[in-house]
N, CA, C and O atoms as a GROMACS GRO file, in nm:
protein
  268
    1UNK      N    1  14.137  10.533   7.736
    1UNK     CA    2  14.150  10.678   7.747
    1UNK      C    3  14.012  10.739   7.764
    1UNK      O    4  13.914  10.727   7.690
    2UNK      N    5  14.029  10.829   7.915
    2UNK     CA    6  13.865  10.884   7.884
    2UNK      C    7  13.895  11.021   7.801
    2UNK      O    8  13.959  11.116   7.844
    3UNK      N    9  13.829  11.009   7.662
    3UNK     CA   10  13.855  11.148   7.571
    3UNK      C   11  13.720  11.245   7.650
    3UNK      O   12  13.729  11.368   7.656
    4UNK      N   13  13.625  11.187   7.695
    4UNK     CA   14  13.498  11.268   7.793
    4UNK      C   15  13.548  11.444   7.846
    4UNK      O   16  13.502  11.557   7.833
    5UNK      N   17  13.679  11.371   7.917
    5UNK     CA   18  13.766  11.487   7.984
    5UNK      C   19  13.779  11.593   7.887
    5UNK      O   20  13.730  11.706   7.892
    6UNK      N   21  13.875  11.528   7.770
    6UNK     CA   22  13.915  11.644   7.694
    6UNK      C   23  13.798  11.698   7.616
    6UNK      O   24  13.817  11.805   7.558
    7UNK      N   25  13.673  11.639   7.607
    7UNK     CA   26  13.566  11.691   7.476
    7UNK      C   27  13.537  11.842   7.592
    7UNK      O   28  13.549  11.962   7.565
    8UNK      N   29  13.497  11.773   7.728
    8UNK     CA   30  13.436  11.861   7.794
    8UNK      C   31  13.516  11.995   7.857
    8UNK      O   32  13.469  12.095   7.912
    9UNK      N   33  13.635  11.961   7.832
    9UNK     CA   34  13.729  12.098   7.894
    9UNK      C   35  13.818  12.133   7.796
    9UNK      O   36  13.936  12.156   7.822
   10UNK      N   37  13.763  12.141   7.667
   10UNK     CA   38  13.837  12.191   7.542
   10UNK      C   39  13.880  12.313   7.557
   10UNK      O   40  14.001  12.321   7.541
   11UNK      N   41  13.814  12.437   7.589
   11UNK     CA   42  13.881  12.568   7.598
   11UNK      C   43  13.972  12.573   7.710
   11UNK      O   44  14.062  12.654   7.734
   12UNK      N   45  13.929  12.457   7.784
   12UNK     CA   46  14.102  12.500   7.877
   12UNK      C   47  14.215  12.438   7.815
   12UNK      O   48  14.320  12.501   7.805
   13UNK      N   49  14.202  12.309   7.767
   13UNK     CA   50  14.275  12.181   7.736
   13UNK      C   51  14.366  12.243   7.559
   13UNK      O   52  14.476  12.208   7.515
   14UNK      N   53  14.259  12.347   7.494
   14UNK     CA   54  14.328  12.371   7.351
   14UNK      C   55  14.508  12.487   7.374
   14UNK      O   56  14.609  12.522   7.312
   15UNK      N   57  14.464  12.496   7.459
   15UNK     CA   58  14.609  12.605   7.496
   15UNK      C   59  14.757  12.472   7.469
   15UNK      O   60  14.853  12.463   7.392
   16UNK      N   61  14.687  12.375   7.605
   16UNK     CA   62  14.800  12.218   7.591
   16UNK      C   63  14.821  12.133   7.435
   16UNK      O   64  14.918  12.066   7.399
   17UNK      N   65  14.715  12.159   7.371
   17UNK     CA   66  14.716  12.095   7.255
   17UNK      C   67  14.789  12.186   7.157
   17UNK      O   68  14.866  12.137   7.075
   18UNK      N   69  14.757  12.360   7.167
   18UNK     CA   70  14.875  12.437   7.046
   18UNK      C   71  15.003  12.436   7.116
   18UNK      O   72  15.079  12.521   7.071
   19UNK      N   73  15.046  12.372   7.204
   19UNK     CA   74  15.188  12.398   7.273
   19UNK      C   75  15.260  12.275   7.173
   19UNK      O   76  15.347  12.282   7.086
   20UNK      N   77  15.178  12.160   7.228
   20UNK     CA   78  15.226  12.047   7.166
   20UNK      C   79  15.235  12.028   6.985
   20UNK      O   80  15.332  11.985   6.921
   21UNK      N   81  15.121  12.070   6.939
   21UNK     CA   82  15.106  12.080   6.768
   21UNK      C   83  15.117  12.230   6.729
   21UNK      O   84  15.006  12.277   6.707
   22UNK      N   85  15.229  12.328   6.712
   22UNK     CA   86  15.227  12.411   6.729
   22UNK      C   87  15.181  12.458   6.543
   22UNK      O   88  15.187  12.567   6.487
   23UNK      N   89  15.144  12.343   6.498
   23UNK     CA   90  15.098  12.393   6.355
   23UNK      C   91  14.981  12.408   6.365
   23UNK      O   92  14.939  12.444   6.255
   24UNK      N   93  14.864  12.397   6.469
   24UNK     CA   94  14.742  12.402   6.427
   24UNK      C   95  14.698  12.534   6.429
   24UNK      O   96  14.779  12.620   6.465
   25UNK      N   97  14.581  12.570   6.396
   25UNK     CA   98  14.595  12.706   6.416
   25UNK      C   99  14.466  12.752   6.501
   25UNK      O  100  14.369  12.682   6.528
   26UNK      N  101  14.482  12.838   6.523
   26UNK     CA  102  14.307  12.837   6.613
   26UNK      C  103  14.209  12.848   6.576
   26UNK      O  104  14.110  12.840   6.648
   27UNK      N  105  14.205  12.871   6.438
   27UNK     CA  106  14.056  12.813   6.361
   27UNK      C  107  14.053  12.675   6.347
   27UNK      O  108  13.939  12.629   6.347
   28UNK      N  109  14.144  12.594   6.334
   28UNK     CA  110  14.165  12.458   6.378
   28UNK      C  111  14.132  12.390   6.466
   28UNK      O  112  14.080  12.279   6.453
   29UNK      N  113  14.170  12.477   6.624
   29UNK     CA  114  14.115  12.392   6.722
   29UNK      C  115  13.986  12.457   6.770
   29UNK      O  116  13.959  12.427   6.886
   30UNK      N  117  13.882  12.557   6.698
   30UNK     CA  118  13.810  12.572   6.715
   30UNK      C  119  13.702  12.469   6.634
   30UNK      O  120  13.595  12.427   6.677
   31UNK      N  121  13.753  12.449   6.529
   31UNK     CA  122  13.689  12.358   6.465
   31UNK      C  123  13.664  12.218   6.489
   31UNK      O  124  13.561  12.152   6.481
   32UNK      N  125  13.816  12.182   6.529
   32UNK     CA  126  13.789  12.053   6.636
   32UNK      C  127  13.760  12.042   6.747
   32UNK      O  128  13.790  11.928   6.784
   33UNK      N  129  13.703  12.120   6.851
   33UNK     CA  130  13.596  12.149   6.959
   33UNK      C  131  13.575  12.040   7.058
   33UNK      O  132  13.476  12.019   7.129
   34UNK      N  133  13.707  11.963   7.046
   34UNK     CA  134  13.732  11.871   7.124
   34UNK      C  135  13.683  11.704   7.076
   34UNK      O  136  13.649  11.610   7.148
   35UNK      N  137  13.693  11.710   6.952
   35UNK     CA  138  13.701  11.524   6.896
   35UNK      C  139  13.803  11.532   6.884
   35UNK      O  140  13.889  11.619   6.869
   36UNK      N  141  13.789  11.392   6.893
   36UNK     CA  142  13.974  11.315   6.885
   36UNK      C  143  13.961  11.281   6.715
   36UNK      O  144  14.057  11.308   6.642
   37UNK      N  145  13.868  11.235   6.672
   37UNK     CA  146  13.857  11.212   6.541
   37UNK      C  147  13.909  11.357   6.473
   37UNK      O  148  14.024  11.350   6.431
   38UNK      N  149  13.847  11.478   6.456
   38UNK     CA  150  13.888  11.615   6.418
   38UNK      C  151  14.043  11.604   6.441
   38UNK      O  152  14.137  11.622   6.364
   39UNK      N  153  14.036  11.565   6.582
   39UNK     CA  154  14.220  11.626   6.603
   39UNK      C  155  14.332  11.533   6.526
   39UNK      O  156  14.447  11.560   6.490
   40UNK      N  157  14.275  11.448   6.519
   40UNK     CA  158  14.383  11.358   6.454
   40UNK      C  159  14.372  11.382   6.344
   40UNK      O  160  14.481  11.344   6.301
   41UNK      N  161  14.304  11.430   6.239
   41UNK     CA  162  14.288  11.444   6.066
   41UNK      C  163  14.338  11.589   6.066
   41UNK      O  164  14.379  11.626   5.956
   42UNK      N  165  14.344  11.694   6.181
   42UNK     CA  166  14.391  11.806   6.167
   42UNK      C  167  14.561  11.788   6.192
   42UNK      O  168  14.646  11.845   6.125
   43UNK      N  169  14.588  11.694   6.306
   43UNK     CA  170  14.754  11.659   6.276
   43UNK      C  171  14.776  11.608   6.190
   43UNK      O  172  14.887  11.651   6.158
   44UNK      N  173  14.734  11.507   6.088
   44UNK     CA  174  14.765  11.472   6.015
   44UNK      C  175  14.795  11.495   5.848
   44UNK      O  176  14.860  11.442   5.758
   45UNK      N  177  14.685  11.636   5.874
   45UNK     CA  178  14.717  11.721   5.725
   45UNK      C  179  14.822  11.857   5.778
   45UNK      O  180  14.914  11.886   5.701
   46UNK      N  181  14.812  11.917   5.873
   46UNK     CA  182  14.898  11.983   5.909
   46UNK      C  183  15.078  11.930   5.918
   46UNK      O  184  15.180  11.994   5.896
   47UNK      N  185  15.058  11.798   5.957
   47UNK     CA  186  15.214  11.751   5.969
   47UNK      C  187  15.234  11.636   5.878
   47UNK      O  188  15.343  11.577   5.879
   48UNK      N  189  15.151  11.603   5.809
   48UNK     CA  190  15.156  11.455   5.672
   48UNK      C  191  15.234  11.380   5.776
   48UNK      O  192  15.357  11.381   5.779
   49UNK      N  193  15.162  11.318   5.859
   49UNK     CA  194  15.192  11.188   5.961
   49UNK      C  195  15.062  11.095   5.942
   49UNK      O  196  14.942  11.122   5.940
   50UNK      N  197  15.127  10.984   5.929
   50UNK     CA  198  14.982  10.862   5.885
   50UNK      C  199  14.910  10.850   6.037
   50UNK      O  200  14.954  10.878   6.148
   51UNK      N  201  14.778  10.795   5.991
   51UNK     CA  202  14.659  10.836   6.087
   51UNK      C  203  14.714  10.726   6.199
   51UNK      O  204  14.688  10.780   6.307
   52UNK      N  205  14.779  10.595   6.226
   52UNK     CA  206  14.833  10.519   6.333
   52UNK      C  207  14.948  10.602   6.401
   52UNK      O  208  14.967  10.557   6.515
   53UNK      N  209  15.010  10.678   6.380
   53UNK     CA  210  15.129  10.734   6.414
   53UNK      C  211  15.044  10.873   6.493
   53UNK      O  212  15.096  10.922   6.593
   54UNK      N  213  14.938  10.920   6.449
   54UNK     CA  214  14.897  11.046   6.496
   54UNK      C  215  14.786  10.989   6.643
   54UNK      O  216  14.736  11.042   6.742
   55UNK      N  217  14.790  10.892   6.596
   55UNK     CA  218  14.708  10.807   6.672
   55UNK      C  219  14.764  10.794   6.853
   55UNK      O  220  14.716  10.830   6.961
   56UNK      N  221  14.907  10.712   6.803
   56UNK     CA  222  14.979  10.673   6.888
   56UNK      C  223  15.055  10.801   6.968
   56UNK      O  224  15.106  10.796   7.080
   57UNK      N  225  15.046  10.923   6.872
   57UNK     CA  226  15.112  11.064   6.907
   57UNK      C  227  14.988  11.092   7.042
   57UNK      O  228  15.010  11.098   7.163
   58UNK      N  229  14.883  11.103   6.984
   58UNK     CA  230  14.769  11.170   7.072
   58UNK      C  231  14.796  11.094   7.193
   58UNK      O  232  14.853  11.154   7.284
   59UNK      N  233  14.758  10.952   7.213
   59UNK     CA  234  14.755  10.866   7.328
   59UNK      C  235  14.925  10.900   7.422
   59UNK      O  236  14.936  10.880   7.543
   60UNK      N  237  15.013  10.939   7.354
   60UNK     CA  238  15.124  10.897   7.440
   60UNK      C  239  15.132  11.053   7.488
   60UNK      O  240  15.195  11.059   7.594
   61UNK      N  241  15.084  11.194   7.440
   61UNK     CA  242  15.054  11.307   7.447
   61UNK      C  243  14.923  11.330   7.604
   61UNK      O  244  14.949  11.410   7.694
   62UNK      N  245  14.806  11.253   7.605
   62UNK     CA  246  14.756  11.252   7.657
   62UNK      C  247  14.765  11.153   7.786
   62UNK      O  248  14.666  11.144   7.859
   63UNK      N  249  14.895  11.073   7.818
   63UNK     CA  250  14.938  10.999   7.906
   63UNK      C  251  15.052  11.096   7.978
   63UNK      O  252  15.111  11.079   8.084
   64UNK      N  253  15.061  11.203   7.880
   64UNK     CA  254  15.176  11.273   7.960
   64UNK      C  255  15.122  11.391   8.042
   64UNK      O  256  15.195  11.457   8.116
   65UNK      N  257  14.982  11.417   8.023
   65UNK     CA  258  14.892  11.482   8.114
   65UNK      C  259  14.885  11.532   8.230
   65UNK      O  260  14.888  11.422   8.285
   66UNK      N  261  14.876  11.631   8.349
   66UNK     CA  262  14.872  11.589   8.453
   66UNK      C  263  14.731  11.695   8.478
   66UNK      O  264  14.717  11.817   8.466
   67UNK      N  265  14.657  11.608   8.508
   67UNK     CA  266  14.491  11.684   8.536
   67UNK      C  267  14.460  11.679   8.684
   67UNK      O  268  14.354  11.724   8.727
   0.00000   0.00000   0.00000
């Protein structure tokens, strides 16, 4: 996965990410500013999903992409 994409086009890319996690909030994805590390510990306290499952959420989320 190139995450490169998403670090570098976060303010376009965070709109796709509150559609999908509609619990985060936008001090959230301001805070995660485009790590995948951030985003996954922010799904994961927002939705109590273990860190392999949020893991496997992100990757199959970001395969469904169309850039």
């Amino acid at each position: 996965m190139d995450w490169n994409r998403i670090e570098g086009n976060w303010k376009q890319i965070k709109g796709r990410v509150k559609e999908q996690w509609g619990r985060l909030t936008d001090d959230d994805l301001d805070e995660i500013d485009g790590s995948r590390e951030q985003l996954e510990g922010k799904i994961q306290e927002r939705y109590g999903i273990a860190r392999d499952r949020v893991r496997q959420d992100i990757d199959d989320w970001y395969g469904r992409q169309t850039w």
